[in-house]
C-alpha positions in Angstrom: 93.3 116.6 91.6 95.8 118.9 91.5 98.3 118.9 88.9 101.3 117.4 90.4 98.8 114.4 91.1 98.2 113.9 87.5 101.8 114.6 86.3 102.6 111.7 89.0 99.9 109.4 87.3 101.1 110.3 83.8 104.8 110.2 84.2 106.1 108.4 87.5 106.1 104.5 86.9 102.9 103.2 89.4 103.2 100.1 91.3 99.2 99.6 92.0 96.1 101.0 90.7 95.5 102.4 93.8 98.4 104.4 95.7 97.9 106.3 98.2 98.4 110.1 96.6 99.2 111.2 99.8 100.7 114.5 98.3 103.3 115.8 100.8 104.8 119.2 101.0 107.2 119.2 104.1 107.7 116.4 106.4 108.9 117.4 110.3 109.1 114.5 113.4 106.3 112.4 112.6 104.3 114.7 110.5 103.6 114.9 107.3 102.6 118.4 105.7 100.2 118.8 102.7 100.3 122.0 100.2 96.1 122.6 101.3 97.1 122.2 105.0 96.2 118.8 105.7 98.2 117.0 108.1 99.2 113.1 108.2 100.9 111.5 111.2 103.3 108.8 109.8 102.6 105.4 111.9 105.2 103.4 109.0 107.7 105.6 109.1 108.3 104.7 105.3 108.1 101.4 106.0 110.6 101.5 109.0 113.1 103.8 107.3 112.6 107.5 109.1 113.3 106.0 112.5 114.8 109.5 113.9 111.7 111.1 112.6 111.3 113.2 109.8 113.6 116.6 109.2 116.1 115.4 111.7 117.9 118.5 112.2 121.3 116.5 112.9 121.1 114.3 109.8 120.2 117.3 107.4 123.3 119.2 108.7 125.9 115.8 108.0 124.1 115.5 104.3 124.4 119.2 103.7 127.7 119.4 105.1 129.5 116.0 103.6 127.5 117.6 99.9 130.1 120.4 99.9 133.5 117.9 100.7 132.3 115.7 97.8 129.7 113.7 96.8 130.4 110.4 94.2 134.2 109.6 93.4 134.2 106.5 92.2 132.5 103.0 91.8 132.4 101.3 95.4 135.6 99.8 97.1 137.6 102.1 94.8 138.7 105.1 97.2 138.9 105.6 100.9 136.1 108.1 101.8 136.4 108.9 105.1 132.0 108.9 105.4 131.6 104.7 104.6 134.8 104.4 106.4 133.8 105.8 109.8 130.1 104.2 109.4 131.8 100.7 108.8 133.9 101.1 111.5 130.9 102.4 113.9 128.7 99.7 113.3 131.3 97.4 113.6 132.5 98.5 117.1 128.3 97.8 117.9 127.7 94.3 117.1 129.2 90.8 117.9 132.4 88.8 116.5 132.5 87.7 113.6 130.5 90.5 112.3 133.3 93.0 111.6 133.2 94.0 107.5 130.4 96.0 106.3 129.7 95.7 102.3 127.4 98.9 101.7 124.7 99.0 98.9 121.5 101.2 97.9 118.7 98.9 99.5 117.4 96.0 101.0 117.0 93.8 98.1 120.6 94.8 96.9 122.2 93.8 100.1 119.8 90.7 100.1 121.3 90.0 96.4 125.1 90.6 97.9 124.4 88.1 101.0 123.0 85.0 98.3 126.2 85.8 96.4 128.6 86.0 98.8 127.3 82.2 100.5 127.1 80.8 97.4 131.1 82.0 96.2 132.4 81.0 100.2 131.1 77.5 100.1 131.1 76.7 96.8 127.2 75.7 96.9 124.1 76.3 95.3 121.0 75.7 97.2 119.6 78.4 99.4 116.9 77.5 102.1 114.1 80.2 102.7 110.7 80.2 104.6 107.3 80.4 104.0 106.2 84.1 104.0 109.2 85.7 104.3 109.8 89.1 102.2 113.5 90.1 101.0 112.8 92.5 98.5 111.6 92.4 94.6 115.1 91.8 92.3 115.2 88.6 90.7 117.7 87.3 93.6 115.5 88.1 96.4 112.0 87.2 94.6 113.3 83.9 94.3 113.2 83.5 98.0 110.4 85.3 98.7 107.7 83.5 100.7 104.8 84.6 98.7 103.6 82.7 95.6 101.1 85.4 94.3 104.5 87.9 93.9 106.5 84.9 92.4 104.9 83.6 89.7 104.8 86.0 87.0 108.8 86.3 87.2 109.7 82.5 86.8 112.1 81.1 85.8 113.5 82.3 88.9 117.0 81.4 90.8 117.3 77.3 90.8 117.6 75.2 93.9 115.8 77.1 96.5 113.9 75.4 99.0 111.5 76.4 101.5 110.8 75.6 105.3 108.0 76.4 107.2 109.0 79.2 110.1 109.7 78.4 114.1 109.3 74.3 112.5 112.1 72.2 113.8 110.8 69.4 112.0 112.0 71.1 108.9 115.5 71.5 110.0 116.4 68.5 108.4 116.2 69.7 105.0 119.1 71.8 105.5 122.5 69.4 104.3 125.6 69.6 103.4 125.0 70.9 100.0 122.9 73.9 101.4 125.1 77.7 100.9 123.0 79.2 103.3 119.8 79.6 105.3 118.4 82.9 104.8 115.8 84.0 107.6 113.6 87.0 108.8 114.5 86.9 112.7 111.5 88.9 113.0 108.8 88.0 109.6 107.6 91.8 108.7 105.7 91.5 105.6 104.5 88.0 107.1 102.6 90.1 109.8 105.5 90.5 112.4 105.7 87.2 113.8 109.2 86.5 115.5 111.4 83.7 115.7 111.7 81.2 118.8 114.7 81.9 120.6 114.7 77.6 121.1 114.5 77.6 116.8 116.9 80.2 116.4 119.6 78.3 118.4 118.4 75.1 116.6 119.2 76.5 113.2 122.4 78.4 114.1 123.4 74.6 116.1 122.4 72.9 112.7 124.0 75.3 109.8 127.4 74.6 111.8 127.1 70.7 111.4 126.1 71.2 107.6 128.8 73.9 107.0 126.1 76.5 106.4 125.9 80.0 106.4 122.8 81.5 108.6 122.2 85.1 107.3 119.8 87.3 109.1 117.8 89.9 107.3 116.9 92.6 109.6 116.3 95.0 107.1 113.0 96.6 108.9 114.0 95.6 112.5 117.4 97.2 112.5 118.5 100.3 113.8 117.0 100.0 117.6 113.4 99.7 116.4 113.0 96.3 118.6 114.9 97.5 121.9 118.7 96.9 120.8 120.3 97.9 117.3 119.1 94.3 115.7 116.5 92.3 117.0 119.2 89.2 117.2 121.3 90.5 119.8 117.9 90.0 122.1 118.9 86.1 121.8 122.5 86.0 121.3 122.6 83.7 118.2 124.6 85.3 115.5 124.4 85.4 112.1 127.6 84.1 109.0 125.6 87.5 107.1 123.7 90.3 108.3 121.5 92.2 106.0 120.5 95.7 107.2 118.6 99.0 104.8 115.5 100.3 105.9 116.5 103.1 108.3 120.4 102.4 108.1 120.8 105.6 105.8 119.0 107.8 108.0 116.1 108.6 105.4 118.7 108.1 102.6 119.0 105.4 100.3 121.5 102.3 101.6 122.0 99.2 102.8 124.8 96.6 103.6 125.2 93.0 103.9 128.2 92.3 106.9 130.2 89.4 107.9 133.3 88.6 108.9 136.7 89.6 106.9 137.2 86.0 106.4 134.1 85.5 104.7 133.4 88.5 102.7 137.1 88.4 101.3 135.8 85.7 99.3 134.4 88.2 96.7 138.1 89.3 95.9 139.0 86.8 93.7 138.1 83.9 91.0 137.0 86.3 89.7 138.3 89.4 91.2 135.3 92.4 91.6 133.0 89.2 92.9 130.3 91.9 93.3 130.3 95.4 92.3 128.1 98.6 92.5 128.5 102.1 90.8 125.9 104.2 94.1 126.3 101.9 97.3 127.9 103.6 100.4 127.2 107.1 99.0 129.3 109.1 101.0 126.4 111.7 101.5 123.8 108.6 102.1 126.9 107.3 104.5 127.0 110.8 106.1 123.5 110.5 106.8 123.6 107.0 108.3 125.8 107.6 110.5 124.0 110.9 111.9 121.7 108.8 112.7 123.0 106.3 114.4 124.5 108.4 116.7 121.2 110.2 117.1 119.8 107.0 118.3 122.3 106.2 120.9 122.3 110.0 122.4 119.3 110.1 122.6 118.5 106.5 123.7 115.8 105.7 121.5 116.5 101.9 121.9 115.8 102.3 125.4 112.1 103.8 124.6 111.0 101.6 122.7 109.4 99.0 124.5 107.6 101.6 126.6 106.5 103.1 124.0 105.4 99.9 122.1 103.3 98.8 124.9 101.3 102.0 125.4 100.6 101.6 122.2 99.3 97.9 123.2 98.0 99.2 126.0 95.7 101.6 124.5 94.8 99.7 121.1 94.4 95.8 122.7 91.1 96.4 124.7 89.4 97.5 121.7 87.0 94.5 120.8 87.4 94.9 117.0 91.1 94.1 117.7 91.8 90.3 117.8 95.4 90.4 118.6 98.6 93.1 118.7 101.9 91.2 118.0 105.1 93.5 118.9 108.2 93.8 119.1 109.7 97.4 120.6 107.9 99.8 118.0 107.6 97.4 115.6 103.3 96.1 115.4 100.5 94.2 113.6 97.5 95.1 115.1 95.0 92.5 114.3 91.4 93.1 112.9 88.6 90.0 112.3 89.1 89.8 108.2 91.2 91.4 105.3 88.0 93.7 105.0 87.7 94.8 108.0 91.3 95.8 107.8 91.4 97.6 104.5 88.2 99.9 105.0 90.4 100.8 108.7 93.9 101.7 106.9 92.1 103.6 104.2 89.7 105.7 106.7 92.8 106.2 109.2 94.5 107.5 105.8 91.0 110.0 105.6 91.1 110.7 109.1 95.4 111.8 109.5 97.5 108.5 109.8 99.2 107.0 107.1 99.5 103.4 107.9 99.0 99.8 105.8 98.5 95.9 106.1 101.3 93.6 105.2 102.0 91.6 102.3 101.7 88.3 102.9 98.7 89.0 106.1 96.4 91.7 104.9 94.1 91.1 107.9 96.7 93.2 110.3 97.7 96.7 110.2 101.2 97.7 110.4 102.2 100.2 113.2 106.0 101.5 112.7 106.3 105.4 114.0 108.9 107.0 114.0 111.0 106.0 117.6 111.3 109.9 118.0 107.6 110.3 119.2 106.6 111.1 122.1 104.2 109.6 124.7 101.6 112.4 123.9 101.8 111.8 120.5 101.2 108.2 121.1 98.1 108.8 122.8 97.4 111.4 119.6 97.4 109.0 117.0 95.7 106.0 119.5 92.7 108.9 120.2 92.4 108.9 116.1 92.5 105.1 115.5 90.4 104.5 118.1 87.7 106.5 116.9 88.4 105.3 112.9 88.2 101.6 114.1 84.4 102.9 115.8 83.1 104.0 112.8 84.5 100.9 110.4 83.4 98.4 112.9 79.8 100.1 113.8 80.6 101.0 117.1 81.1 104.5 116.9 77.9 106.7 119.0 
């Protein structure tokens, strides 16, 4: 082990017994680079977040070159930096009325934490609705409506009146009343083992949180960004959100998020009491920079429009494996399913020996999560496929 290893056992807080001590020099597309030589291609993409690939040359030059204007100025919602403010304004110009004001924070789970708050101060409620294995992030705000008991219960007490429905289950509509703030849903579950919505659901809740006086929000944090086909996963169906939550790769590799709405709604945090919700970090104006590099990367280069194809050679070439039970997908966005949690874990830890980093899921640890960057190419599609494939041989007893 060499010593960085150790010093990163020693001295960076761990998260598992076991992490992956992949030990990364330089990152470049969807490589990653050790110090001895070894190479890794990334099939998570950091868990959706380096969508352009790694070493983007057009993001680098927008951090490096918003680092010399300035870089903090002042706690969020303070000052007019022109980085947040043409980001806002560019996503804004991308998705559907009412969806016009962006509120920017550092991650997922912050902008999770901003969209409970904000629901509860515009209507006045307090119960929140959430779904069985659903995954929002790991603050006290989002564990609370977190769909997994095993991740839950060492926290309580956790936030009161929170309820939770079981997904694409009409049935359970009912349970959202009048005295419901908001229903907060993974269009798309990821940590749940990408299962997505019904479009029929979807337009069922959306139809019932307007007769209740409910807010829908939409946490898209690992499908937005293109990685389904269009910049969030919703806009396939046309049923909008009261609250988007987007992170993952909205800061182009750097750390953000944002929880939108419309003016009407968020305006709500302005007063009784004024500063309704604050942050020292979010909208960075270098992490802003970055974000906004790389949205426009994605719509040059039309990496929404590559997706699917891309997706389903990966189907393609994975599904007529017998040791795979089922691929579910959505654009680049896949569980590839094995026969037990075994079988899955001894596959993502050889693919890890063999050159891919990949993982299971949370809350369905018997399919393996496939996430590239949208940058890579066909060949390199059929590069990492040629690896699994052979991986998948020699943990299922196939191989010759």
């Amino acid at each position: 082990m060499t010593n960085l290893r150790q010093l990163f056992l020693e001295h960076v807080g761990q998260t598992s017994d076991n992490p992956m001590m992949i030990e990364a020099e330089r990152a470049e597309g969807i490589y990653l680079y050790g110090p001895d030589g070894r190479r890794w291609i990334d099939l998570i993409s950091g868990v959706s977040v380096s969508a352009v690939g790694h070493g983007n040359r057009q993001v680098i030059d927008a951090i490096c070159a918003q680092a010399q204007d300035y870089l903090h100025l002042m706690v969020y919602g303070e000052a007019v930096e022109s980085p947040q403010v043409r980001y806002a304004q560019r996503i804004a110009s991308l998705l559907p009325d009412p969806l016009d004001t962006v509120y920017f924070v550092n991650s997922g789970s912050e902008a999770v934490e901003g969209a409970l708050k904000l629901a509860k101060r515009y209507t006045g409620r307090t119960e929140i609705v959430y779904y069985e294995n659903a995954y929002h992030g790991s603050t006290h705000g989002s564990l609370s409506v977190m769909g997994g008991e095993e991740y839950r219960n060492a926290y309580r007490p956790l936030l009161p009146d929170t309820h939770c429905i079981r997904f694409n289950r009409m049935d359970d509509l009912c349970r959202i009343t009048p005295r419901t703030a908001c229903v907060i849903i993974e269009p798309v579950q990821g940590e749940g083992g990408i299962f997505l919505s019904d479009r029929a659901y979807l337009a069922a809740l959306r139809k019932r949180c307007d007769e209740t006086g409910t807010l829908l929000v939409y946490d898209e944090i690992q499908t937005g960004l293109g990685r389904t086909g269009t910049l969030y996963f919703f806009q396939q169906y046309g049923i909008v959100p009261d609250i988007l939550c987007t992170a993952k790769a909205f800061g182009g590799g750097m750390p953000l998020g944002a929880f939108i709405s419309s003016n009407r709604i968020m305006s709500s945090l302005k007063t009784n009491p004024v500063l309704g919700h604050i942050t020292t970090f979010g909208g960075h104006p270098v992490c802003c920079a970055a974000g906004l590099a790389a949205l426009e990367y994605i719509l040059s280069e039309k990496l929404m429009e590559q997706v699917e194809a891309k997706g389903a050679r990966y189907e393609e070439r994975l599904g007529g494996h017998p040791a795979v039970k089922e691929i579910r997908r959505t654009g680049l966005l896949m569980a590839v399913e094995y026969e037990n949690s075994a079988v899955t874990q001894r596959i993502v830890l050889d693919a890890i020996e063999a050159g891919l980093m990949t993982e299971w899921f949370l809350f369905h640890d018997t399919a393996m999560r496939i996430a590239p960057p949208m940058t890579i190419t066909p060949d390199e599609i059929d590069e990492s496929c040629d690896i699994l494939l052979g991986v998948i041989d020699r943990a299922t007893g196939r191989a010759k």
